[in-house]
MARDRENKE-518375 format. One record per residue: x, y, z of N, C-alpha, C in turn; residue in one letter. Coordinates in steps of 0.2 Angstrom, whole numbers, padded with zeros to 4 digits, always signed. Each point is the difference from the previous one (the first is absolute). Layout:
N
XYZXYZXYZa ...
END
This chain:
109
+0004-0006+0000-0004+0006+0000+0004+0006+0000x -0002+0003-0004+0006+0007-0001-0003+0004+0006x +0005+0004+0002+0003+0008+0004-0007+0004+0003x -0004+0003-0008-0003+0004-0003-0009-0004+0004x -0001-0006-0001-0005-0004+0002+0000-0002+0006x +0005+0000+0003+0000-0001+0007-0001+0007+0003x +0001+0003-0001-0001+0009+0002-0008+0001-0002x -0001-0002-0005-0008-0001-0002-0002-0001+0006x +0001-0009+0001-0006-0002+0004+0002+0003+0007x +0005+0004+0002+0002+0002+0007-0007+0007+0000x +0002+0005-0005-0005+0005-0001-0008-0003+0001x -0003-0005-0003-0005-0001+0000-0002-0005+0005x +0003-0003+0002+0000-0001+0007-0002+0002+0006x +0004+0006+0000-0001+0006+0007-0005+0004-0004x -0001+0003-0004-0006+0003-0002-0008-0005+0001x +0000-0006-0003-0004-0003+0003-0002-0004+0007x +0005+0000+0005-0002+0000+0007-0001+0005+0001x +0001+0007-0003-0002+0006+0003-0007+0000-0002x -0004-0002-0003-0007+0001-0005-0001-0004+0005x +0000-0006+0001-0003-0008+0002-0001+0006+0010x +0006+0002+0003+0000+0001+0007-0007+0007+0001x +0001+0004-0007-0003+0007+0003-0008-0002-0002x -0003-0003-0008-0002+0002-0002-0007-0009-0001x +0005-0004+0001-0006-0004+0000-0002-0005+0008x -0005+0001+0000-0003-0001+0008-0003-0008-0001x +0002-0005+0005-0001-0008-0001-0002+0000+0006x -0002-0003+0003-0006-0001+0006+0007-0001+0005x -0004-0002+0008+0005+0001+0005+0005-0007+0000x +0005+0002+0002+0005-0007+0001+0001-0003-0007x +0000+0002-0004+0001-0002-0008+0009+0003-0002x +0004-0003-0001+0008+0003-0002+0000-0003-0007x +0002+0004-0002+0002+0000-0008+0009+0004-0001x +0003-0005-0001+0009+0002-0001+0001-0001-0009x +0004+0002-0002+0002+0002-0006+0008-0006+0000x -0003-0005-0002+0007-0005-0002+0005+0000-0004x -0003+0004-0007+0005-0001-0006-0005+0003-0006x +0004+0004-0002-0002+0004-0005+0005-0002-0006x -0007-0002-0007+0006-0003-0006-0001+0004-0004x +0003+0006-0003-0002+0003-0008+0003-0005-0007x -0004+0000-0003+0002-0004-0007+0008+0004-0004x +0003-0001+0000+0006+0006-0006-0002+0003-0003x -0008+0000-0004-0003+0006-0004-0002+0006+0004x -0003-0003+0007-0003+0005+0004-0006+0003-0001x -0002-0007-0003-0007+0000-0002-0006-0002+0006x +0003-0006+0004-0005-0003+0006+0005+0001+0005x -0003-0001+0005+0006+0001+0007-0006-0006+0005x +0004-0007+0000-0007-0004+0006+0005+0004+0007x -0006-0001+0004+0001+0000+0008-0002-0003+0002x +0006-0003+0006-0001-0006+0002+0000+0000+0009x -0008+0002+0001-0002-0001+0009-0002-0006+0003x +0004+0001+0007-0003-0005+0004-0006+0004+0005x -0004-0007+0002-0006+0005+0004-0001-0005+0007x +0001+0003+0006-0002-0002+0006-0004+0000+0003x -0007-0003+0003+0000-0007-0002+0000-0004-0006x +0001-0004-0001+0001-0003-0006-0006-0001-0002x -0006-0004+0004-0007+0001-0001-0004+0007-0004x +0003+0005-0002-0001+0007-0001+0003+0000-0007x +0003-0003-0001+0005-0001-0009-0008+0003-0005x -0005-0005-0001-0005+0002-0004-0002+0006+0001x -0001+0001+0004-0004+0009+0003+0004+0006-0004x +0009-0002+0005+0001+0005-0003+0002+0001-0006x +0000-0006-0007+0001+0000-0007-0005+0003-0001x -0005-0001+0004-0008+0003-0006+0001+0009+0003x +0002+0001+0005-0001+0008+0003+0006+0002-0007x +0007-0004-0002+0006+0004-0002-0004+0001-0006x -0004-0005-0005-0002+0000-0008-0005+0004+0000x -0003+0001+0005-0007+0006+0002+0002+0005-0001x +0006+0004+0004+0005+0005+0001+0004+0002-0006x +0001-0004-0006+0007+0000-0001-0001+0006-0007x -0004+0002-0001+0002+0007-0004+0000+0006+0004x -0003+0000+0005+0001+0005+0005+0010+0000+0002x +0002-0006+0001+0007-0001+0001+0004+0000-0004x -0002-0002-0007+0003+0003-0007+0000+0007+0000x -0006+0004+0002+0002+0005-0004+0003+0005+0004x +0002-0003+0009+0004+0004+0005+0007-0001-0001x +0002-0007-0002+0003-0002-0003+0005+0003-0007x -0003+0002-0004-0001+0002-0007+0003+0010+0004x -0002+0004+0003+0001+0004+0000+0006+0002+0003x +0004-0006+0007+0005+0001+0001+0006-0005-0003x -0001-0003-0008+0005+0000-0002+0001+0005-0006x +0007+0001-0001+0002+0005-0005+0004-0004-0005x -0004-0005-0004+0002-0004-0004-0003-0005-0007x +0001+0000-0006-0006-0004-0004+0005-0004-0002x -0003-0007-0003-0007+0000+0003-0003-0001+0009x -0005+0000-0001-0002+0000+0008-0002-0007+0000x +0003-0005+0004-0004-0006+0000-0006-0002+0004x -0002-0005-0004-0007-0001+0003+0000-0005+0006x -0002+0002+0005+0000-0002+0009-0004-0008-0002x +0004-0005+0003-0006-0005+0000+0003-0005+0008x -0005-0001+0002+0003-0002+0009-0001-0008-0002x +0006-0002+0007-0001-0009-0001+0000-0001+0008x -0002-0005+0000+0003-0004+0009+0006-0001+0000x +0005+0000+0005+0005-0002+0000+0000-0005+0004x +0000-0007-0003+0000-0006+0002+0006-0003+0004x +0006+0005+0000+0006-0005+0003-0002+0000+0007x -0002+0004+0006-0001-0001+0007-0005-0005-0001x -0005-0001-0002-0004-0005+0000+0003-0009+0000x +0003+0000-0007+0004-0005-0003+0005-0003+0008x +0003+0007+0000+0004-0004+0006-0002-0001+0007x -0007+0002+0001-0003-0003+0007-0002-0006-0004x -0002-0003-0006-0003-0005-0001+0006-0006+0003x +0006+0003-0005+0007-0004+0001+0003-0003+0008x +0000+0006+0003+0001+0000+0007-0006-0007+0004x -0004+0001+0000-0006-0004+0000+0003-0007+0000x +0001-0001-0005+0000-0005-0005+0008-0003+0005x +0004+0003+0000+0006-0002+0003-0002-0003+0008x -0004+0005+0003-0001+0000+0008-0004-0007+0000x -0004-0002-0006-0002-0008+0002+0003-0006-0003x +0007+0001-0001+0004-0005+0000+0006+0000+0002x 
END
């Protein structure tokens, strides 16, 4: 991954925690963390990759991000000084899950 792309996903990163902390509201006791930000090399799509505390909350909070997400594109959109602007598209990040699954998995044998 080139210099320039990683400095992408850094910028877009902090920008979209800063959107996700000030501006979109998840009911109480719900944490939403930012795990990894991947821009494509055209910089076209940029996925985001959140994990969500309780884990039971995963569905909830996917339907509040795709509900929310032109409102977060276009805060998004305003605090980059760059084209193209890529289009936001959010994922689960499955590795903390995986690894409770694995650890698990260890702890009964």
């Amino acid at each position: 991954m080139s210099q320039r792309i990683e400095k992408i996903n850094q910028v877009i990163k902090k920008n979209i925690n800063d959107i996700l902390t000030q501006d979109l509201s998840l009911k109480e006791g719900v944490f939403v963390t930012i795990a990894k930000v991947d821009t494509t090399p055209d910089l076209r799509y940029t996925r985001i990759f959140v994990s969500v505390f309780p884990e039971a909350d995963i569905n909830y909070v996917l339907k509040t991000l795709q509900k929310e997400i032109s409102k977060i594109q276009g805060k998004l959109n305003k605090k980059l000084y760059m084209k193209p602007l890529p289009k936001v598209e959010f994922k689960i990040d499955m590795t903390e899950i995986e690894a409770d699954k694995i650890e698990k998995l260890l702890k009964e044998i």
